[in-house]
C-alpha positions as CSV (number, residue, x, y, z in Angstrom):
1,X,-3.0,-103.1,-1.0
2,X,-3.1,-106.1,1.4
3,X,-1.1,-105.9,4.7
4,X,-0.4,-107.9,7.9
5,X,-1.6,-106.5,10.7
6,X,1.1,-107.0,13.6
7,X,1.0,-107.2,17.4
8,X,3.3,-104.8,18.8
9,X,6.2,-107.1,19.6
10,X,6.1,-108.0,15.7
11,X,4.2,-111.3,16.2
12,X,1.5,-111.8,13.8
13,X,-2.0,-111.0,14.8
14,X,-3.8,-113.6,12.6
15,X,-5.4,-110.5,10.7
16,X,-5.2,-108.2,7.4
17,X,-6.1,-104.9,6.3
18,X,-6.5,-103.3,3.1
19,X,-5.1,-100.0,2.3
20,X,-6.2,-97.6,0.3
21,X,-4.3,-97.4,-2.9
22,X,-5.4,-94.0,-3.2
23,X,-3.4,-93.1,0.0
24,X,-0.9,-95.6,0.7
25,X,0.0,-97.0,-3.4
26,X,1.1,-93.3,-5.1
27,X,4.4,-93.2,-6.9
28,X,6.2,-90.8,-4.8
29,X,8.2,-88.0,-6.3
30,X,11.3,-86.3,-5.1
31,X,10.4,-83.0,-6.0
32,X,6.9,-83.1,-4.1
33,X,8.0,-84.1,-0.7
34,X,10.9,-81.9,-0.9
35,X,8.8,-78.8,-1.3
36,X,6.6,-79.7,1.3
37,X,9.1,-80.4,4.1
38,X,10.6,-76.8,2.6
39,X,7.1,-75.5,3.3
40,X,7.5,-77.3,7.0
41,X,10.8,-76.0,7.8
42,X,10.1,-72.3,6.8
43,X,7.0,-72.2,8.6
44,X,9.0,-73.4,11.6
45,X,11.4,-70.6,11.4
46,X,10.3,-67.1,13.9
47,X,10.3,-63.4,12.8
48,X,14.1,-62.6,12.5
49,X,13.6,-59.5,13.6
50,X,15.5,-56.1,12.5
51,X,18.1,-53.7,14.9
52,X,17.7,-50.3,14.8
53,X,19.0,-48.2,12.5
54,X,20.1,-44.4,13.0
55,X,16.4,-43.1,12.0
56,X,15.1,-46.0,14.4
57,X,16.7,-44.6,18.1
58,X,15.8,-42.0,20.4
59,X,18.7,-39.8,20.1
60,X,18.8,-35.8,20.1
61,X,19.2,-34.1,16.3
62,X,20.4,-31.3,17.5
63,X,24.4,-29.9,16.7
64,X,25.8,-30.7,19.8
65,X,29.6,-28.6,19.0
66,X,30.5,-26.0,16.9
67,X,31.6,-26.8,13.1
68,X,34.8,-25.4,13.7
69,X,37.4,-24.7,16.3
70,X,36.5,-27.6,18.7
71,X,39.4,-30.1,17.7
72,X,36.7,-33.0,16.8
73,X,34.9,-34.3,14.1
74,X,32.0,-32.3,12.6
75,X,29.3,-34.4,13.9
76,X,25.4,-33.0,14.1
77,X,23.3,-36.2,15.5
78,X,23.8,-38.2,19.0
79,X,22.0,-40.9,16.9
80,X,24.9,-41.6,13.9
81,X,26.4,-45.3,14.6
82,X,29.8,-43.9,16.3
83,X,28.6,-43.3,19.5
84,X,27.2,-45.4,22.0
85,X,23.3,-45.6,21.9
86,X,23.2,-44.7,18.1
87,X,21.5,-46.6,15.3
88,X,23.7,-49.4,13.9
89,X,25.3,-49.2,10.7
90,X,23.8,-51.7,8.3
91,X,21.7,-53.6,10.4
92,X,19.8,-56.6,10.0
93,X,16.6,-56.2,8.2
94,X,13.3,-57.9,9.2
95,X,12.2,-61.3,8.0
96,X,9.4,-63.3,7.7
97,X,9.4,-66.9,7.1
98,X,5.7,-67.3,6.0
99,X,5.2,-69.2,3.1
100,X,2.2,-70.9,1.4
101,X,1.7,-73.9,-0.5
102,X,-1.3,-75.5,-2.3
103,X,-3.5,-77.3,-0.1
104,X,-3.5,-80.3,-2.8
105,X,0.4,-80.2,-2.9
106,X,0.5,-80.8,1.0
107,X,-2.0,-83.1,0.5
108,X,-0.7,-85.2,-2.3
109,X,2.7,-84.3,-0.5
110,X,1.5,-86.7,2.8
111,X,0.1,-89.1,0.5
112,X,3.6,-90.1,-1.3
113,X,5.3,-90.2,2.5
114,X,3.0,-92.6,3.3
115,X,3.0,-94.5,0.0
116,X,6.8,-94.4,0.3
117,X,6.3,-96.0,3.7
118,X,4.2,-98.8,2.7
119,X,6.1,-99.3,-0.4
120,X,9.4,-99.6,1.6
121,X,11.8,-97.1,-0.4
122,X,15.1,-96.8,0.0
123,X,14.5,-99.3,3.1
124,X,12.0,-97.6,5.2
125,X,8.8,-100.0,6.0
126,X,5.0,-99.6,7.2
127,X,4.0,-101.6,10.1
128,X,0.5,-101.8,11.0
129,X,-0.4,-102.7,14.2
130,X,-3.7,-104.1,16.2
131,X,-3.7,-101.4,19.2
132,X,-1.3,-99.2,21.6
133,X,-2.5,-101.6,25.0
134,X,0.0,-101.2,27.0
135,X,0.6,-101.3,31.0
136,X,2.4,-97.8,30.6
137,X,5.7,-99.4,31.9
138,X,9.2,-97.9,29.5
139,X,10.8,-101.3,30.4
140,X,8.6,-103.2,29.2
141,X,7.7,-101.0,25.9
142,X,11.3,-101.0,25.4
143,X,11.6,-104.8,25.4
144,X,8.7,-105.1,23.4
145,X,10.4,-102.8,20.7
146,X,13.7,-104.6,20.8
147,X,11.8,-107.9,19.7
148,X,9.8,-106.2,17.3
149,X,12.9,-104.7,15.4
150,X,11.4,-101.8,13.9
151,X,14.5,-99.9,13.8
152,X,16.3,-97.4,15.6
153,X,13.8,-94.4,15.2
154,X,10.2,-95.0,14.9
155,X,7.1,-92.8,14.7
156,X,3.8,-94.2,15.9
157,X,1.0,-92.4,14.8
158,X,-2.5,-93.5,16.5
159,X,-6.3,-92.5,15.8
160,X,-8.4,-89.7,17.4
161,X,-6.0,-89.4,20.2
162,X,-2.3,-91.5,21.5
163,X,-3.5,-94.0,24.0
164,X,-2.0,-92.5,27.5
165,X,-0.7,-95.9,28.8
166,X,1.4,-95.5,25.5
167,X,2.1,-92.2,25.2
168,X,3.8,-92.7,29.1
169,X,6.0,-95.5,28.2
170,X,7.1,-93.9,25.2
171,X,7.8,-90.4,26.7
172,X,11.7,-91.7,28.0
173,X,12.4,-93.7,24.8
174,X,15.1,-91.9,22.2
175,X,14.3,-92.5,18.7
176,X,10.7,-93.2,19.5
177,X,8.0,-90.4,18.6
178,X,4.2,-90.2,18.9
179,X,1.5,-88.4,17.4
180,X,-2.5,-88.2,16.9
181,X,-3.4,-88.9,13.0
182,X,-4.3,-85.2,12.8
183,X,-0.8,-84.4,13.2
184,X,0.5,-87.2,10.6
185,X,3.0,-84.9,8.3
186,X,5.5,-85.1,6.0
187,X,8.8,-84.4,7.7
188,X,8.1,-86.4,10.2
189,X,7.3,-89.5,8.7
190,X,10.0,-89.1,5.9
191,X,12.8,-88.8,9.1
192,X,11.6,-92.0,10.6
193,X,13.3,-95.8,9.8
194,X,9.5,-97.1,10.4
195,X,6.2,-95.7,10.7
196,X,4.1,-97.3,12.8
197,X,0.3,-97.1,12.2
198,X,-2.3,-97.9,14.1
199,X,-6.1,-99.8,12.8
200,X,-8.0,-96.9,14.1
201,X,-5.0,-94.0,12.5
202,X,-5.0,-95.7,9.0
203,X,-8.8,-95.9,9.0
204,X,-8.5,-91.6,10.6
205,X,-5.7,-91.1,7.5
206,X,-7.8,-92.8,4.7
207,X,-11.2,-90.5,5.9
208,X,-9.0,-87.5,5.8
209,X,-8.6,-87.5,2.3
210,X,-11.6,-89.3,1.0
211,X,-13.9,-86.7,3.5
């Protein structure tokens, strides 16, 4: 797959590249994507953790009041839920949110976000860009975005690491996300209008799954 590699105000750098059909031409499927950004989303969640029940607190267990005679409930543990400092009555249980997937479903999973990218569904568009070379000025950034018209949310992934000039600009802009091609995932991409690659992130996203 043939595409025209942009300057970063959406002029045309006078060049192509070739994407891998392997990566960028799958036929994505709903139901792959969804379990991965299910897998995502879970493994985002913490530990919700449990309250303590009656066997859980440090209460005496010892009859505090006779059985009979006293004019109150029979009661023989400080630790039952009616008194303050007692266990709770039906309390929340712990949870872990740690669940596994395939390795080749996540992989396959990134390669139909991408593919749906570059394929444009429901809208969405791949941009491939020359560089990140910027002066590290927001204004500027910002202008150059507005001209480019990617969209109102964008995600910019770059190579081995973001270019800091970039990375600086970028860090005041709403709607505009940036990320090393090791962290390139599948929520991510799938939330964005455009996606934004760089020369040296598709060539770091094509070795990542032909290495």
């Amino acid at each position: 797959m043939k595409v025209q590699v942009l300057n970063l105000d959406g002029s045309n750098a006078n060049a192509d590249i070739e994407l891998s059909d392997d990566v960028f031409g799958i036929e994505p499927r709903a139901d792959i994507l969804h379990r991965v950004v299910t897998w995502q989303l879970e493994n985002r969640r913490g530990i919700a953790r449990a309250t303590r029940e009656r066997s859980d607190v440090a209460r005496t267990g010892k009859k505090f009041g006779k059985q009979k005679g006293g004019g109150t409930a029979r009661h023989g543990d400080r630790a039952a839920p009616v008194f303050i400092g007692g266990g709770k009555a039906h309390g929340a249980r712990r949870r872990e949110f740690d669940v596994s997937l395939n390795k080749k479903i996540r992989a396959l999973g990134l390669k139909m976000a991408l593919s749906s990218k570059a394929q444009g569904v429901a809208g969405v568009k791949l941009v491939v860009i020359d560089s990140l070379d910027v002066d590290g000025k927001t204004k500027a950034l910002v202008g150059q975005l507005a001209k480019a018209n990617f969209g109102k949310k964008i995600l910019v992934i770059d190579g081995e690491a973001v270019n800091d000039n970039f990375a600086r600009a970028a860090r005041n802009i709403v709607g505009v996300n940036v990320l090393p091609a090791i962290g390139a995932n599948v929520y991510d991409i799938l939330k964005h209008d455009t996606l934004v690659l760089t020369r040296a992130a598709v060539e770091k996203l094509e070795a990542r799954f032909n290495g």
